[in-house]
C-alpha positions as CSV (number, residue, x, y, z in Angstrom):
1,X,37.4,-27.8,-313.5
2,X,35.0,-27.0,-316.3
3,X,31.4,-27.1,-316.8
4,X,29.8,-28.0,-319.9
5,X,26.2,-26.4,-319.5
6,X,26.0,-26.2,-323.4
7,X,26.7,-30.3,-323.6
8,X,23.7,-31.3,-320.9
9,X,21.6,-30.9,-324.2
10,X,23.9,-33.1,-326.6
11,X,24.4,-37.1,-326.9
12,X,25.0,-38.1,-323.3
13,X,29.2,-39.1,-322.9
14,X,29.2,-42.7,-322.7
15,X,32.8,-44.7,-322.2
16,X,33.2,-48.6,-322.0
17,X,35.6,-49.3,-319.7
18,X,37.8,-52.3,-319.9
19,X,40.9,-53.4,-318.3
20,X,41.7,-51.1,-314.6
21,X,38.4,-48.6,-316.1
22,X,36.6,-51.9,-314.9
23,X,37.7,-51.9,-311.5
24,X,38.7,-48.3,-311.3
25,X,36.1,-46.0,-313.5
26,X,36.4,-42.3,-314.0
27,X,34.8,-39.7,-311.7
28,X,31.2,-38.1,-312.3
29,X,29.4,-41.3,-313.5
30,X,26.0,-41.1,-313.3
31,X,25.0,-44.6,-314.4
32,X,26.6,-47.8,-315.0
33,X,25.9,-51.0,-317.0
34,X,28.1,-53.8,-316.0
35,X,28.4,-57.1,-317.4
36,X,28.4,-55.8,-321.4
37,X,31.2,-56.3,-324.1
38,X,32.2,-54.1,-326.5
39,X,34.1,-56.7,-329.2
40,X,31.8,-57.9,-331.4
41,X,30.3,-55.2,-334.0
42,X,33.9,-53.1,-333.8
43,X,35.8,-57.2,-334.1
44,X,38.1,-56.6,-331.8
45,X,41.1,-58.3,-329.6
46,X,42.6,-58.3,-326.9
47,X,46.3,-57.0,-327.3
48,X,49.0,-55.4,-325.0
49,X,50.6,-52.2,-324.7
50,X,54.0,-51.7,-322.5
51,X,53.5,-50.8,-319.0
52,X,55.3,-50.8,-316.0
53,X,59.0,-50.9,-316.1
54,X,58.1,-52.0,-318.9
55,X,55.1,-54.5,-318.0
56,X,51.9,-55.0,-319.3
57,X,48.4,-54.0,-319.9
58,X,45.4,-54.6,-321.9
59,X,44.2,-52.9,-325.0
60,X,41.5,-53.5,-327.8
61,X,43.1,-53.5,-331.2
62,X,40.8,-54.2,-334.7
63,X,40.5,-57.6,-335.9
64,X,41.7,-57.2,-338.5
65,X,44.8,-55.8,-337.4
66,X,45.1,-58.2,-334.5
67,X,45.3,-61.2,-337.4
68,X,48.8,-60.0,-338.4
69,X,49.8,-60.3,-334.1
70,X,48.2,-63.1,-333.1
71,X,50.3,-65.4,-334.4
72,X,52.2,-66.3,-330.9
73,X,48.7,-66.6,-329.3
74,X,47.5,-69.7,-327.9
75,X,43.1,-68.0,-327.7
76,X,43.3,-65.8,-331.0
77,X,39.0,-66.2,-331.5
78,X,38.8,-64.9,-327.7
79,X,37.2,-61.6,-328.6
80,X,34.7,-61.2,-326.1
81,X,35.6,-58.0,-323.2
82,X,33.5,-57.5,-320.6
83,X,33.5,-54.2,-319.0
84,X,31.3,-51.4,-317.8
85,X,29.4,-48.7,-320.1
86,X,29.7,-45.6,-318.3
87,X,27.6,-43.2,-318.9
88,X,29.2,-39.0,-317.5
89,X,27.3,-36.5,-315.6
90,X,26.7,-34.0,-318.7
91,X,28.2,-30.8,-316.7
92,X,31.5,-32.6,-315.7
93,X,32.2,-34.2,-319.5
94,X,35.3,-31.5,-320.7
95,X,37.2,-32.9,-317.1
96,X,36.4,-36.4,-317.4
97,X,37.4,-36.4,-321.2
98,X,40.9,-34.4,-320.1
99,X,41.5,-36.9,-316.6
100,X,40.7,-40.2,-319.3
101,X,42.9,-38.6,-322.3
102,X,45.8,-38.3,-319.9
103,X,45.6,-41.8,-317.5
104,X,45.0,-43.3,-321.4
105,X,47.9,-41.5,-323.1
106,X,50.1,-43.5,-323.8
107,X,49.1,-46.4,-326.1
108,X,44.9,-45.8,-326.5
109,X,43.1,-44.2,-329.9
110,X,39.4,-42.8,-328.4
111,X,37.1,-44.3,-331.2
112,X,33.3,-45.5,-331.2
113,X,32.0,-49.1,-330.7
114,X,28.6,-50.4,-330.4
115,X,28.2,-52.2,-326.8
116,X,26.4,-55.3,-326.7
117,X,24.4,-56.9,-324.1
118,X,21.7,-59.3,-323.3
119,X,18.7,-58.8,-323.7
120,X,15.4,-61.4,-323.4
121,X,17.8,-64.2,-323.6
122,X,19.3,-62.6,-327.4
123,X,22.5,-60.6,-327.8
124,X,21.9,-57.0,-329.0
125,X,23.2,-53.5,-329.4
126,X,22.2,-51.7,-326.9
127,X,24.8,-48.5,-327.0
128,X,25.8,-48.0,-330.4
129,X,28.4,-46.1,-330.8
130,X,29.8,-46.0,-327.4
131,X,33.2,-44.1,-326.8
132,X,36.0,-46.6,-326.0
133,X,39.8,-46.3,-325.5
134,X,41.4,-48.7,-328.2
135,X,45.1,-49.9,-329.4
136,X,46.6,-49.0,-332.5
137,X,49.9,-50.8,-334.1
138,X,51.5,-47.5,-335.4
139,X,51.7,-46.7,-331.3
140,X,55.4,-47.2,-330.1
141,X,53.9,-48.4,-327.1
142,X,51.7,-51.2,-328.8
143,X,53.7,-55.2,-329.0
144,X,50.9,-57.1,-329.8
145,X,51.0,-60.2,-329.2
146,X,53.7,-63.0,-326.9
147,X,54.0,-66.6,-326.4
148,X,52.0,-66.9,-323.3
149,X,54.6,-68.1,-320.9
150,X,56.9,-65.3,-321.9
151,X,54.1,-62.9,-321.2
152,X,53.4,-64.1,-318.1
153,X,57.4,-63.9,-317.1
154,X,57.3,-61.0,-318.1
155,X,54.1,-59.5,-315.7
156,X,55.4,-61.5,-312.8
157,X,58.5,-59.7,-313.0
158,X,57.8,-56.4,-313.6
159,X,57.5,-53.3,-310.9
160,X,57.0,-49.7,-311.7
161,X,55.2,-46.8,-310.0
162,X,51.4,-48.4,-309.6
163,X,53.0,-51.5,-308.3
164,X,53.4,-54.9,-309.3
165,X,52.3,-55.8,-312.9
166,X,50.6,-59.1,-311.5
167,X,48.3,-56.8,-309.4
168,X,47.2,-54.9,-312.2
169,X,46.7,-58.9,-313.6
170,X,45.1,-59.9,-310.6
171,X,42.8,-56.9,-310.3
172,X,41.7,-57.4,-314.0
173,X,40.9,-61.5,-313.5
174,X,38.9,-60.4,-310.4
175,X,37.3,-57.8,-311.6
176,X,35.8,-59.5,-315.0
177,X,34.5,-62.9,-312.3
178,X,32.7,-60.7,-311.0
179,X,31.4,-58.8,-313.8
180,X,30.6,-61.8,-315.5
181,X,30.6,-65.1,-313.5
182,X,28.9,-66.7,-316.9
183,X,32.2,-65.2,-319.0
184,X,35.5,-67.1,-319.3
185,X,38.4,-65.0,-320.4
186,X,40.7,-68.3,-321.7
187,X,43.5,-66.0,-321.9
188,X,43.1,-64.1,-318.7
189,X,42.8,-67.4,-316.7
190,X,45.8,-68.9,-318.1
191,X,47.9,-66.0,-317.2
192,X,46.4,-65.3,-314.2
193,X,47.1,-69.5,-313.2
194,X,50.7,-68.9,-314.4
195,X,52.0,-65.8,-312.5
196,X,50.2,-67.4,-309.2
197,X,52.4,-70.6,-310.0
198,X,55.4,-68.5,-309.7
199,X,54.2,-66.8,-306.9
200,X,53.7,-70.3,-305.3
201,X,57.1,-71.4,-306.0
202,X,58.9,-68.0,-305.0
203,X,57.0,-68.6,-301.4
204,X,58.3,-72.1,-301.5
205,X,62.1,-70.5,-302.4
206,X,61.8,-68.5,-299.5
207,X,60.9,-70.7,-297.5
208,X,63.4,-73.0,-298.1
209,X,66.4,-70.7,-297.6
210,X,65.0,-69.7,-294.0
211,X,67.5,-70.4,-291.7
């Protein structure tokens, strides 16, 4: 472990968590604000980076960038993520920048967004330039975008070491209701209907071959 004495007197270290950071944030927070997105001033997307065996999961790409992917995508304009802004105990930042660098690795640029919230009823800044984990194309980890169906085959199929894809999908839909009961992720809820469909008819299989 390493202390940072010299950093308590810098720019606190502030991440916005999306995706599993949501349900599973790093270590030595000292405050949280939930229910903020981090899309709109850095005109993001949501995209999706090869994962278990090889599943998926969830990554911010640029708009701009996400234009050229999108084409397969049945919600391109969805570019609102919730998540959490967590703001890093000052002495602890060196280890939770080295634990997020490595459980990020493999897929995720760190860059700076401005978080958004509400505020009075209005929509404003209010963490500018907040670090966040985002996806870049040149990655060889990075697919963009799939027909939705096929996506959803895809994360209902897959299994590696954290488990099921779906429960990575099921954690992530769960986690953003109740973030943001007033949010709805389009894209999110029609996967998440999807791979419980085919959860629904491999229980009904099953049941059906019982002896």
């Amino acid at each position: 472990m390493t202390i940072d004495a010299d950093r308590t007197r810098e720019r606190p270290y502030i991440i916005f968590g999306y995706g599993s950071l949501i349900w599973k944030p790093p270590p030595h927070v000292v405050v949280q604000i939930p229910d903020v997105d981090g899309s709109r001033a850095m005109s993001t997307a949501p995209g999706y980076l090869k994962g278990y065996n090889p599943g998926r999961v969830v990554t911010l790409i640029h708009k701009e960038e996400w234009d050229h992917f999108s084409a397969s995508d049945p919600f391109p304009d969805d570019d609102v993520v919730w998540g959490v802004a967590y703001t890093i105990d000052p002495a602890y930042e060196s280890e939770v920048r080295d634990y997020l660098d490595y459980r990020e690795k493999d897929g995720y640029t760190l860059e700076g967004v401005d978080v958004h919230g509400i505020v009075d009823g209005h929509e404003h800044i209010v963490l500018p330039k907040t670090f966040c984990y985002v996806g870049r194309p040149d990655n060889p980890s990075f697919i963009g975008s799939q027909p939705i169906d096929e996506l959803a085959e895809r994360i209902w199929q897959s299994v590696g070491p954290s488990g099921p894809n779906k429960e990575y999908l099921y954690h992530l839909a769960d986690a953003v209701r109740r973030l943001a009961p007033e949010a709805h992720d389009s894209h999110l809820t029609a996967l998440e209907t999807r791979c419980k469909a085919m959860d629904e008819r491999a229980k009904g299989a099953n049941i059906g071959n019982d002896p």
